[in-house]
C-alpha positions as CSV (number, residue, x, y, z in Angstrom):
1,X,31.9,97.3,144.3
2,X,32.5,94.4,142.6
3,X,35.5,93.7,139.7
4,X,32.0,93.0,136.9
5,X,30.1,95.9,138.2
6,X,33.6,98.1,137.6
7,X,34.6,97.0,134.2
8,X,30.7,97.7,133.3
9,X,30.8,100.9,134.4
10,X,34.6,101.8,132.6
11,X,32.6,100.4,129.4
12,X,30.2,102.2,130.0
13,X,31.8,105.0,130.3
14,X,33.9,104.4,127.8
15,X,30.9,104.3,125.4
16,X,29.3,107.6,126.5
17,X,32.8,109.4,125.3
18,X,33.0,107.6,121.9
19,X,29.4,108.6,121.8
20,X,29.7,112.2,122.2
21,X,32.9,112.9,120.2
22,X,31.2,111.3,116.6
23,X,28.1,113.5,117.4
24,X,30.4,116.5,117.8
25,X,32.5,116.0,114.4
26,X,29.3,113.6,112.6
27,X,27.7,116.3,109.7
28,X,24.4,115.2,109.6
29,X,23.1,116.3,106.3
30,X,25.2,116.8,103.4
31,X,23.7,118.9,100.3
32,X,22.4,116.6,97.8
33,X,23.2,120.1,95.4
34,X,26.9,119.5,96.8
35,X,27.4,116.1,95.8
36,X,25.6,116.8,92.2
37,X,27.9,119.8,91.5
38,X,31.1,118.3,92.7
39,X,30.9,114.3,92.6
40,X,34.4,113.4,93.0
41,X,34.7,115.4,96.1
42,X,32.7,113.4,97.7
43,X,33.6,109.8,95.9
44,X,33.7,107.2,99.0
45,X,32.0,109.5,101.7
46,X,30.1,108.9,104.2
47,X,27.2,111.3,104.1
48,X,23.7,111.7,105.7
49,X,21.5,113.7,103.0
50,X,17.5,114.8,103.0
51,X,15.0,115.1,100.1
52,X,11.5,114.5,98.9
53,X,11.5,111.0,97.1
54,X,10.9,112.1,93.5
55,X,10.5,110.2,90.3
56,X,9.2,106.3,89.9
57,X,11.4,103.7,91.7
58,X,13.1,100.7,90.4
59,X,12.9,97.3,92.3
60,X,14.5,94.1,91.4
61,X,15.2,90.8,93.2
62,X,15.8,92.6,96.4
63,X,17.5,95.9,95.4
64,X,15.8,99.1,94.8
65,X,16.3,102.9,92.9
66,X,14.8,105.6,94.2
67,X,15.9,109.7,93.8
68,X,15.7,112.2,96.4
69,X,15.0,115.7,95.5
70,X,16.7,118.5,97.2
71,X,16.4,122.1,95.7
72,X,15.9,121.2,92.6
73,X,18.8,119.1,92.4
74,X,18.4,115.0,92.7
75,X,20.7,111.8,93.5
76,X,19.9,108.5,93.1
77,X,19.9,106.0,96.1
78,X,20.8,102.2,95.9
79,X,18.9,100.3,98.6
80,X,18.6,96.8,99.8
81,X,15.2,97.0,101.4
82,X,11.7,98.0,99.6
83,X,11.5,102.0,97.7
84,X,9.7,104.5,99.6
85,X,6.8,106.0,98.4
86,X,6.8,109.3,96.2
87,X,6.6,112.6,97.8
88,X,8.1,111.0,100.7
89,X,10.8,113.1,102.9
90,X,13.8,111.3,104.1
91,X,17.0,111.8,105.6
92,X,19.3,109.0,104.5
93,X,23.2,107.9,105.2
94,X,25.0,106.0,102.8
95,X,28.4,106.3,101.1
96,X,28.6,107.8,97.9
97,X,30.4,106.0,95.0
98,X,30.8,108.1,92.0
99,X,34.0,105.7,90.0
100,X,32.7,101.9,90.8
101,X,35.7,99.4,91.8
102,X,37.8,102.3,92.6
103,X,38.2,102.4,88.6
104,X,38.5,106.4,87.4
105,X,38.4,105.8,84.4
106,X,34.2,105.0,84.6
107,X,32.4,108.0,85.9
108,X,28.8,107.5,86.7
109,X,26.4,110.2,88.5
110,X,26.8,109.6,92.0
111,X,24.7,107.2,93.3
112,X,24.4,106.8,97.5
113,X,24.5,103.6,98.8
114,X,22.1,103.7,101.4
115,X,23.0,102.5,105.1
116,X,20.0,103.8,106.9
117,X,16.6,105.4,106.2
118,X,14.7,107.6,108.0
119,X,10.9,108.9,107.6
120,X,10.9,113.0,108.4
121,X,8.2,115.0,108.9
């Protein structure tokens, strides 16, 4: 085997283990109820939430509002691509930022900054 076809396959490798280990410890779907009842907890996170889309969206220049709906409970999502259409069901991932800047002396309701989208069934 040659040296290229080696170093391909130690990458590949390589990539397969990185792969597994963040699916093991990844939590796909935070509670959107959990983030509403205890902001701060969650204030930087990474999370991967689901709801209904819910309410009218706000677009501008861009940038877009939407809220997802989850047990009654909703959280607003910041986007850089088009709003979805109402009454549609998404799983989203995004980082929640609950004090802007880092500064705690501002509290907003958290807001997710969405990374990826994705249509469920």
């Amino acid at each position: 085997m040659c040296c290229r076809a080696r170093c391909l396959m130690c990458v590949a490798a390589v990539l397969v283990t990185l792969a597994r280990g963040w699916a093991a410890h990844a939590d796909p779907t935070t509670s959107i109820v959990a983030i509403a009842d205890d902001p701060d907890a969650y204030d930087g996170a990474q999370v991967g939430i689901a709801g209904v889309v819910g309410q009218q969206s706000l677009e501008w220049k861009g940038v877009s509002l939407y809220t997802l709906d989850e047990g009654g409970r909703r959280i607003t999502v910041l986007s850089h691509t088009a709003a979805p259409a109402l009454g549609t069901r998404l799983e989203v991932s995004g980082q929640v930022v609950v004090h802007p800047e880092g500064n705690s002396e501002i509290e907003w309701p958290p807001v997710v900054v969405e990374g990826t989208r994705s249509v469920l069934p």
